[in-house]
Structures are given as C-alpha cells and as structure tokens.
C-alpha positions in Angstrom: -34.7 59.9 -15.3 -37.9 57.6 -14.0 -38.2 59.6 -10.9 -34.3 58.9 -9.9 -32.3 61.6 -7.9 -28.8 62.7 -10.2 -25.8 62.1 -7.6 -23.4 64.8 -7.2 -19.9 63.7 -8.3 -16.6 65.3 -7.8 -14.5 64.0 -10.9 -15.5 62.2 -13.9 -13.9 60.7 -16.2 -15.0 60.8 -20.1 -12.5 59.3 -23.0 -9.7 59.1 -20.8 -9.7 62.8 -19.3 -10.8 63.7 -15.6 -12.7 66.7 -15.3 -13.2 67.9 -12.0 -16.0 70.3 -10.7 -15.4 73.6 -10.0 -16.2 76.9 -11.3 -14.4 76.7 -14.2 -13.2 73.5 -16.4 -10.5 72.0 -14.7 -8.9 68.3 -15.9 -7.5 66.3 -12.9 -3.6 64.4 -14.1 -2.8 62.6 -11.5 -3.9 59.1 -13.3 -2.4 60.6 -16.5 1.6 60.9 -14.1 0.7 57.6 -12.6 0.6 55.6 -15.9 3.5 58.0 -17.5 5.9 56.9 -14.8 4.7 53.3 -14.7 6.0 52.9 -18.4 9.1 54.9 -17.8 10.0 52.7 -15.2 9.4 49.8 -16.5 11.5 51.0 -19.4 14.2 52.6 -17.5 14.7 49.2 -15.4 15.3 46.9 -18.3 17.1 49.2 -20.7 19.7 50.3 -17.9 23.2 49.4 -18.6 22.1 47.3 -21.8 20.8 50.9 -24.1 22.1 54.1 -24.6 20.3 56.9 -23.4 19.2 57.8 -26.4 17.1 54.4 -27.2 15.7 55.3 -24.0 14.7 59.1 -25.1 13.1 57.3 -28.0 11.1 54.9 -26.1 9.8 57.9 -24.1 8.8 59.7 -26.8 6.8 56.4 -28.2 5.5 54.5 -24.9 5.6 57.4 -22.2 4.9 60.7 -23.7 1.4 59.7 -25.4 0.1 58.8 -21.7 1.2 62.2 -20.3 -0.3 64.1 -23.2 -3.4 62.3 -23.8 -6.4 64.8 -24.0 -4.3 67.7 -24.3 -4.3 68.4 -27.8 -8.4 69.4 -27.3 -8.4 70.6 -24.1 -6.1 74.2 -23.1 -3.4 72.9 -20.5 -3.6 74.8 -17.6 -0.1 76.7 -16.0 -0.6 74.4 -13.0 -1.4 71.3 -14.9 2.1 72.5 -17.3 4.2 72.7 -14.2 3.5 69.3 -13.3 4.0 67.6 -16.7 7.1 69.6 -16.9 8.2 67.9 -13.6 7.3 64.3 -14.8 9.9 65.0 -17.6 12.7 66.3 -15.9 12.3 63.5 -13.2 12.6 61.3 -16.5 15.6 63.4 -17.9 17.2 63.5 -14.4 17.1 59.7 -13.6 18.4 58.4 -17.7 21.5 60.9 -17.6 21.9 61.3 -14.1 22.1 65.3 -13.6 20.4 67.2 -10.9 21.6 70.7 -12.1 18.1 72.9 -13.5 19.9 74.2 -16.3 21.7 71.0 -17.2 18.4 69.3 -17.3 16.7 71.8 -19.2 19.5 71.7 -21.6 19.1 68.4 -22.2 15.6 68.3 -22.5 15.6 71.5 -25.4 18.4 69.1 -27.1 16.1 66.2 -27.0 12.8 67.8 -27.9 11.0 67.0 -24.9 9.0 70.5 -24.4 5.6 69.7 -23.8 4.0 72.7 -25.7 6.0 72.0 -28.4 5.0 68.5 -28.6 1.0 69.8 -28.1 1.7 71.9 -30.8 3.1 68.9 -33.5 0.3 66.8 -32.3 -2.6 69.4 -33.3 -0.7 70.3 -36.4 -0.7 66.7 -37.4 -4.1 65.9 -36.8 -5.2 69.2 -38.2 -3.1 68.1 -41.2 -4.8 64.6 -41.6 -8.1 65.9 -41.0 -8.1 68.2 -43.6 -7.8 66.1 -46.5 
C-alpha cells in the first residue's frame, strides 16, 4: 500500500451491489428501488390511457424488474431486503390497476407472476441451465 493508511468505509459498491459493513453480509437496495421506480414511472406516464395494463405488466417484467433483482440471483435476499422489494411491486401493481385492497393486490400479482422468489428462482435455473452446457 506504499505506506498509505486504508480508509474505513461504510458501503461499497462492487458490480452493481452495495454491501454495507456490519457483522454479517448485508447488501444496501435503496439505489436498486430508486432506479426500479424511475423506469416504472417513466413507463406508467406514457403508456397511461394509450396501453392495456397488461403491455404495461410486460414492460415491467422487461425494463423494471431486472433493476430490482440485480445481484440477487448470487447473493441470499434477506426477509428485510424481501419485504421491501415486495412493496416496490405492489406500489407498481396498485398504481397500473388501481386497487388498494392487500388481498386484491396480491391476487393480482400471483395472476401476473410477479413474486419475487419465484422470479429469483427462474433466473438461477436459467443461468444454471446455460452454464452447464
């Protein structure tokens, strides 16, 4: 290190994932909701009234969802960091079909295939799949 003193950092970010320090692994996903609701936005405000709702589901499984779960097929998703992914989607769900009712939106969302452990899961299995031939 030519005689240089190593800073002590709170977060860094490697490949697109925050880690944070603490005693165990922890990955931050704020900047992961930040760019996820950027690109839903921007989605949702020039597909409304001109789309169905379900161009718009498809768009957020193409554009939005990949930003949400980048990392997270290599790293273990934490309950806390689940939780708030799970939010991001039913805010989604919520504001292109215009329900507020829990059940309602988690209806819709099992219709639609937006679980986020299932779409882990497809993600690994796919990569797993390509990787072994």
């Amino acid at each position: 290190m030519a005689g240089e003193k190593l800073k002590f950092i709170v977060s860094l970010k490697y490949l697109g994932v925050c880690i944070r320090t603490f005693t165990h692994f922890k990955c931050l996903i704020e900047h992961l909701k930040l760019k996820f609701y950027r690109v839903f936005n921007c989605i949702f405000s020039r597909s409304k009234g001109v789309n169905s709702e379900l161009t718009t589901v498809y768009l957020l499984k193409s554009y939005c969802l990949p930003f949400l779960l980048y990392g997270f097929d290599a790293v273990t998703l934490s309950d806390a960091n689940a939780r708030v992914l799970y939010r991001c989607l039913d805010r989604a769900v919520y504001r292109m079909f215009g329900v507020c009712d829990k059940d309602n939106v988690f209806c819709l969302r099992t219709l639609l295939g937006l679980h986020i452990a299932s779409l882990i899961l497809l993600r690994t299995d796919v990569v797993n799949f390509w990787t072994a031939y």
